[in-house]
C-alpha positions in Angstrom: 0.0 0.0 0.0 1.2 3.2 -0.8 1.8 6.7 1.3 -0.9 8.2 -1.0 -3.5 5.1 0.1 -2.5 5.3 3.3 -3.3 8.8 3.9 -6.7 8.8 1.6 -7.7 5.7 3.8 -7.1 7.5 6.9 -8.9 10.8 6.1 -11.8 8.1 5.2 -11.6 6.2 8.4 -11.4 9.8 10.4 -14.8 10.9 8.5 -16.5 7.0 9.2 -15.3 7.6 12.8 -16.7 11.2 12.9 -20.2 10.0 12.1 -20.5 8.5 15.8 -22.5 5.5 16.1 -22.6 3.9 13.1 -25.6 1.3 11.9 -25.9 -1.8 9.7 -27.1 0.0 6.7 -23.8 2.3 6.7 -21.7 -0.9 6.5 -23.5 -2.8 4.2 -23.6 -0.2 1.8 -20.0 0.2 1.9 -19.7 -3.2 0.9 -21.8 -2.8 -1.8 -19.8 0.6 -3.1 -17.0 -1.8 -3.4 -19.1 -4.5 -6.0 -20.4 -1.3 -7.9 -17.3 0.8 -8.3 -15.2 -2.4 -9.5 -17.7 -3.3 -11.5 -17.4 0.0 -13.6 -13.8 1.0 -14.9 -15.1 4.7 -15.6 -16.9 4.6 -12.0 -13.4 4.2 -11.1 -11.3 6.1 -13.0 -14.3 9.5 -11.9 -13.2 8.6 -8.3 -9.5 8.0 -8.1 -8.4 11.1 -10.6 -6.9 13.2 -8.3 -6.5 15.9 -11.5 -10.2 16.1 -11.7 -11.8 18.8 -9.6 -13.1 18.3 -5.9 -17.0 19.2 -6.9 -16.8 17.1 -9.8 -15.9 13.9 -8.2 -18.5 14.7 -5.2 -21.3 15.3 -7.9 -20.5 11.8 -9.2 -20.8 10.3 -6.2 -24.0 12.4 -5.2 -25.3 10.8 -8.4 -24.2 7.4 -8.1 -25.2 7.0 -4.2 -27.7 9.3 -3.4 -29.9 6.4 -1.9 -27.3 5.5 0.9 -27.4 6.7 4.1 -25.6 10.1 5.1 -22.8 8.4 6.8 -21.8 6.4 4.1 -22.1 9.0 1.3 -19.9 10.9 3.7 -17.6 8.1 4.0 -17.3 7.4 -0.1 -16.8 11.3 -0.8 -13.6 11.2 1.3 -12.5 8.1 -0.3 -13.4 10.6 -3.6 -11.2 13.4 -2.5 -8.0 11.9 -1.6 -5.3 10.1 -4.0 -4.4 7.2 -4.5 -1.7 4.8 -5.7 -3.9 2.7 -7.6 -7.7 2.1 -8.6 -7.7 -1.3 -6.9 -6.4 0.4 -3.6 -9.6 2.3 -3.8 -11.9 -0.5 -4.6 -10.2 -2.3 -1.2 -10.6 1.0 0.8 -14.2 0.4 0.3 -14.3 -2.8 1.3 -12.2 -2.7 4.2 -14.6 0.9 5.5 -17.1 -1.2 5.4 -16.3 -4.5 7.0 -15.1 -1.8 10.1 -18.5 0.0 10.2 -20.5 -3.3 10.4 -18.0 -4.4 13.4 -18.6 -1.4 15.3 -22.1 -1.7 14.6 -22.4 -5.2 16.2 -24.0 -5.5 19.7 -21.2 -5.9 22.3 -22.7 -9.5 22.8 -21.7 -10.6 19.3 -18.5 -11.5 18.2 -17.8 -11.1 14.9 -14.6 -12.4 14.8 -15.6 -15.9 16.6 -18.3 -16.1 14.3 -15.8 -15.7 10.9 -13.3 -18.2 13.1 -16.1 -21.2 13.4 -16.8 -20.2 9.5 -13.5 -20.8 8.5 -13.1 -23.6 10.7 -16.3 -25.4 9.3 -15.3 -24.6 5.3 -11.6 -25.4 6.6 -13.5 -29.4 7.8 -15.1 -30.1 3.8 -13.1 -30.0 0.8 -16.3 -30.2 -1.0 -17.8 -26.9 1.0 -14.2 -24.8 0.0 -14.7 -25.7 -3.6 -18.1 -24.6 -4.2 -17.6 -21.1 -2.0 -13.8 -20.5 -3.9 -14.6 -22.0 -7.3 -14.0 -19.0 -9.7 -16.1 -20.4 -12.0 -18.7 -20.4 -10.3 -21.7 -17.3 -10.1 -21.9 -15.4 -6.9 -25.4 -15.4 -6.4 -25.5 -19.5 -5.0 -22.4 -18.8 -3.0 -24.2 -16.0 -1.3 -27.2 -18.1 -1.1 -25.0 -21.2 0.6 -23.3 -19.1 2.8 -26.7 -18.0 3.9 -27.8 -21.2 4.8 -24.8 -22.6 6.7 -25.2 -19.2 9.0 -28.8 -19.4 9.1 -29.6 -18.2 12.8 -26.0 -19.5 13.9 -24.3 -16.1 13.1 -25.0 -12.3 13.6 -26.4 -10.0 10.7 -23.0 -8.5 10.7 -20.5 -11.9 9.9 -23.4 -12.9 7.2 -22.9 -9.1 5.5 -19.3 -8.9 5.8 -19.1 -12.7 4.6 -21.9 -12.7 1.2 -20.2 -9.8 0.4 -17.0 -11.2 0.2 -17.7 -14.5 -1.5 -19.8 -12.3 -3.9 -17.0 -10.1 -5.0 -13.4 -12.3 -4.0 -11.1 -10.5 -6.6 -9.0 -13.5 -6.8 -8.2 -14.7 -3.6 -8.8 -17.8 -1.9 -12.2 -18.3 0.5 -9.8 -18.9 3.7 -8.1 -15.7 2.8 -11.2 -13.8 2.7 -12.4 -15.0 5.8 -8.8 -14.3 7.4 -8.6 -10.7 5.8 -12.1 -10.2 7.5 -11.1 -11.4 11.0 -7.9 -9.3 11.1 -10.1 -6.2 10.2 -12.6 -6.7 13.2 -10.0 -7.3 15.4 -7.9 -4.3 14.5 -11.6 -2.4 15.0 -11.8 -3.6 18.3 -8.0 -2.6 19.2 -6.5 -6.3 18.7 -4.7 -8.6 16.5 -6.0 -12.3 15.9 -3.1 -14.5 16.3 -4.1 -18.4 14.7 -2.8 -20.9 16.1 -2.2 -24.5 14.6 -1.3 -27.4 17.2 -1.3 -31.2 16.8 -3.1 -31.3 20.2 -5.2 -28.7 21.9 -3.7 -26.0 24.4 -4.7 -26.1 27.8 -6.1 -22.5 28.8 -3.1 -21.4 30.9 -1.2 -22.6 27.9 -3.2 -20.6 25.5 -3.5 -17.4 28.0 0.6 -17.1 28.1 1.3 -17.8 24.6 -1.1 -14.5 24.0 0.6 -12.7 27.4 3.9 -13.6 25.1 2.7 -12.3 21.6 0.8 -9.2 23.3 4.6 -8.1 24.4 6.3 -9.1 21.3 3.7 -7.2 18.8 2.8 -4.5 21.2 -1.1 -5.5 20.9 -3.7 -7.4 23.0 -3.7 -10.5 21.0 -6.3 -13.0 20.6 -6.0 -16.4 19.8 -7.7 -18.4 17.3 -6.5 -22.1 17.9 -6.7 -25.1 14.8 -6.0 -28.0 15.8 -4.2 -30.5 13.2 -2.2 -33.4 14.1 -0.7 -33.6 10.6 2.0 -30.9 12.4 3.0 -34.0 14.6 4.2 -31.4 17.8 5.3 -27.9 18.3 3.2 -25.2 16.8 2.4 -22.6 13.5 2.0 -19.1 14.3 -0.1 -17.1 12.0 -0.8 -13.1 12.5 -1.5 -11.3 9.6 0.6 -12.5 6.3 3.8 -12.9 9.1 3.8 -16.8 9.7 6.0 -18.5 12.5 6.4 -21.8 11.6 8.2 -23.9 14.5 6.2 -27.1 14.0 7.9 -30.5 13.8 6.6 -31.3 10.5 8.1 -28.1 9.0 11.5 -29.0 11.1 11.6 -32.5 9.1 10.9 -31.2 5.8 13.6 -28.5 6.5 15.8 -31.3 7.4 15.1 -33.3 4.6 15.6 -30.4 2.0 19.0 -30.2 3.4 20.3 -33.6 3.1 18.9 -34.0 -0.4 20.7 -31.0 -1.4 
């Protein structure tokens, strides 16, 4: 990401933040800027040129959103006026407003992120499931309507938004790396970072509770663990927070060791 993304994403997240509480419609809608704008190359190339003049790129967006709420009209105008290194970077801004604005408009009893977490961990279980969700050939409109049905009155309003949106519209990457790029979004909403954890046997609580005391110091962050258990790793454990990946598993020691004596 860029310095001229970065900024133009921050002056968006300032205005999102400025709006104060904001509801389910704001998100959602976000979401849905991000299908129509990459849908449209000249959508696209009205919003990101920066030579184009302030009132011109607002009028378009007046024009193209005028049924969305205030909040998120607010939010895509900022996203309008700043720069940006490229149109895809804009088209992510979107998505990644919007995922944040239906996080902070989850009740405090829901959690988003253990709701994405059993997701991924039930898609994760059936080979079958992962291939009909991540199939690029595929249309979206049965994804949507599958991932509707395995959430059916197990998940909030929020995780099913954030999740037929994503499926809907993956621009090229995998389902678990939706569902990951999700999680790490809510959790950076609610002031964390999601640390998953892969073990050949499950961690005891006090095990679990000073591995994250341990990360919280190393990454300067309250960290909160996501633990997968997979005995295929035979001991030790894999690390994963973000795209950083600490592999100190047994299984990846004996292919390291077998890659150096074949070479």
């Amino acid at each position: 990401m860029g310095s001229a993304t970065r900024e133009s994403l921050g002056a968006a997240a300032a205005a999102l933040a400025a709006q104060g509480v904001v509801d389910f419609a704001t998100g959602e809608q976000l979401l849905s800027a991000a299908l129509v704008v990459d849908g449209s190359a000249p959508l696209r190339a009205a919003l990101t040129d920066d030579t184009a003049a302030l009132a011109d790129r607002h009028s378009v967006v007046a024009a193209v959103f005028h049924g969305y709420t205030s909040a998120a009209r607010a939010v895509i105008e900022s996203l309008s006026s700043g720069r940006w290194s490229s149109e895809d970077d804009f088209v992510e801004a979107l998505e990644e407003l919007g995922i944040r604005a239906l996080a902070a408009s989850a009740p405090k009893s829901v959690s988003v992120d253990d709701e994405l977490f059993s997701f991924s961990t039930v898609v994760a279980s059936s080979a079958d499931l992962e291939l009909a969700l991540g199939s690029r050939l595929g249309l979206a409109e049965p994804k949507v309507a599958l991932v509707s049905r395995l959430l059916s009155s197990k998940a909030s309003p929020q995780t099913l938004a954030i999740l037929s949106a994503l499926v809907a519209h993956p621009r090229g990457r995998r389902i678990d790396e939706l569902v990951r790029y999700a999680a790490t979004i809510v959790a950076e909403e609610s002031g964390q970072k999601i640390a998953t954890v892969t073990v050949a046997t499950a961690l005891t609580a006090s095990q679990s509770e000073r591995l994250a005391s341990a990360l919280s110091a190393q990454y300067d962050s309250s960290i909160r663990i996501n633990q997968v258990v997979d005995p295929s790793i035979i001991g030790g454990m894999r690390v994963q927070i973000g795209d950083e990946v600490i592999d100190g598993s047994i299984a990846n020691r004996i292919a390291d060791l077998r890659l150096r004596l074949a070479s």
